[in-house]
C-alpha positions, 0 to 999 in steps of 0.5 A: 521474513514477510513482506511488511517486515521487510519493508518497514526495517527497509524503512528504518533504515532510510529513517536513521539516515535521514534524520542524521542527515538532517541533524547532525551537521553544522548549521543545520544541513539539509538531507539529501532526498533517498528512495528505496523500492522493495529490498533495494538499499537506500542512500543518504549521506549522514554526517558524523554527529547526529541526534537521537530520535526521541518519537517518531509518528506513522500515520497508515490509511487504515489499521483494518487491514493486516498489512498495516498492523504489521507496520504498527508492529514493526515500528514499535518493536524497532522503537522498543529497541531503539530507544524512541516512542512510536505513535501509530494511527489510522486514517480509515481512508479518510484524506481529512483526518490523515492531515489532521494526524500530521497537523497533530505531529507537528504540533508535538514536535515529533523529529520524524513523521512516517505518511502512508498516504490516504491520497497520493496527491492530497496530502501534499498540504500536509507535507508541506507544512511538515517540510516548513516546521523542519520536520522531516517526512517519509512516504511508506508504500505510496509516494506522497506529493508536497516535498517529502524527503524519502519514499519506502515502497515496493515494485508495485507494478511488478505485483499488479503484472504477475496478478494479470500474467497469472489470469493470462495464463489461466483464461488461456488468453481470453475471457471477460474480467471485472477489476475491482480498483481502489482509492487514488494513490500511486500504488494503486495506480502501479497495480492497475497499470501493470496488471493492463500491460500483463493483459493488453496483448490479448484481444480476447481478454476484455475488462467489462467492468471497473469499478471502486472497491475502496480497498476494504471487504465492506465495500468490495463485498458490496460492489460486488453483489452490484456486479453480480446483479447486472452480470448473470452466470457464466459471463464473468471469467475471472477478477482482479482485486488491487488488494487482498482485502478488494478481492477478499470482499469480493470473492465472500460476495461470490460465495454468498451468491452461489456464483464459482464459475469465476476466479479471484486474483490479487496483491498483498500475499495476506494470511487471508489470502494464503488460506483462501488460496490453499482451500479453494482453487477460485481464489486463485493467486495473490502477488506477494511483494518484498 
């Protein structure tokens, strides 16, 4: 089972529990908060009698990126199964349209809201007003301020430490890196960190430039053609993208400029990626999360 997969069964079931929780006592009991990080089990107590859910909204930061049609997909397959209706959309990175998405469920009625936050920090407007209208709300991949009662996600961290360990290893402890960052949301902010902690015992390992690809191949491509043009050949060493579609961009940008004497690393453990990695030693790793 892919990672994706997993994790939005994982999901599921913090959802059921919840959402039982939340309605199924007397007087309208509140849920206790649970959280769960990769294939860890969560916890919530839910009492005897509960309501079935009839629709559950998710609104991902974008459906450009195959890690996220996953969750579309998995979603909708469970509410096939399940009974409920699933409505799915896509906040293209934009903090604005996500929380219009979740004004719009709330005005639904929707019984369970699903945020795969644009911003981290954000949406906690959005949040709140779904916590005040009773409606419960689960953070999916990053954590969400604003009150959200679970967090579905995996060791972020560990994915952006075994990219870093793996360029470590590969640079024989020394050489010059470009990282290539993303949009201000905690799973990011995991990755980085822990790529820095893999790296921060080597000296000779420098990061020369860190800059912000907004996790997507338009934008990672383009910024670096930018990195390529101030960095002649033969001064960058490897670099680190905090996605697949970061590093993607940006290994295609590489391979248009004729520049190989460099290597790729990553996280999301993407069909892409896979294929890059099996036809091409410069793009060399991506971490896989479960």
């Amino acid at each position: 089972m892919n990672k994706s997969k997993l994790s939005i069964l994982v999901m599921i079931v913090a959802v059921f529990a919840l959402v039982l929780a939340a309605c199924g006592g007397k007087g309208g009991s509140s849920p206790s908060p649970a959280s769960s990080q990769g294939s860890g089990s969560p916890s919530a107590s839910a009492p005897a009698a509960g309501k079935q859910l009839k629709t559950v909204a998710l609104t991902v930061m974008t459906l450009d990126n195959p890690y996220f049609v996953a969750y579309k997909e998995s979603l909708e397959e469970v509410a096939a199964k399940e009974g409920f209706k699933a409505i799915v959309e896509g906040a293209e990175f934009d903090l604005a349209k996500q929380q219009a998405q979740i004004e719009a469920f709330i005005q639904k009625k929707v019984d369970l809201i699903l945020v795969n936050a644009v911003d981290s920090k954000g949406i906690a407007g959005a949040v709140q007003q779904a916590v005040e209208a009773g409606i419960p709300i689960i953070a999916v991949d990053v954590h969400a301020d604003g009150g959200v009662n679970a967090t579905v996600m995996s060791d972020n961290f560990q994915a952006g430490k075994l990219a870093g360990e793996y360029m470590v290893k590969r640079l024989n402890g020394k050489g010059n890196v470009v990282l290539i960052n993303g949009n201000p949301i905690t799973s990011i902010f995991d990755r980085v960190d822990g790529f820095k902690e893999a790296i921060k015992d080597y000296p000779d390992i420098k990061i020369i430039e860190e800059q912000n690809g907004k996790q997507n191949r338009d934008d990672s491509y383009k910024v670096m053609e930018n990195i390529l043009a101030s960095n002649k050949e033969g001064t960058i060493d490897a670099v680190f993208g905090v996605n697949d579609p970061t590093a993607i961009g940006a290994y295609l940008a590489a391979k248009a400029a004729n520049r190989n004497d460099f290597f790729f690393v990553s996280v999301d453990g993407s069909k892409d990626a896979v294929e890059f990695i099996k036809t091409d030693d410069q793009f060399g790793q991506t971490s896989q999360q479960h």
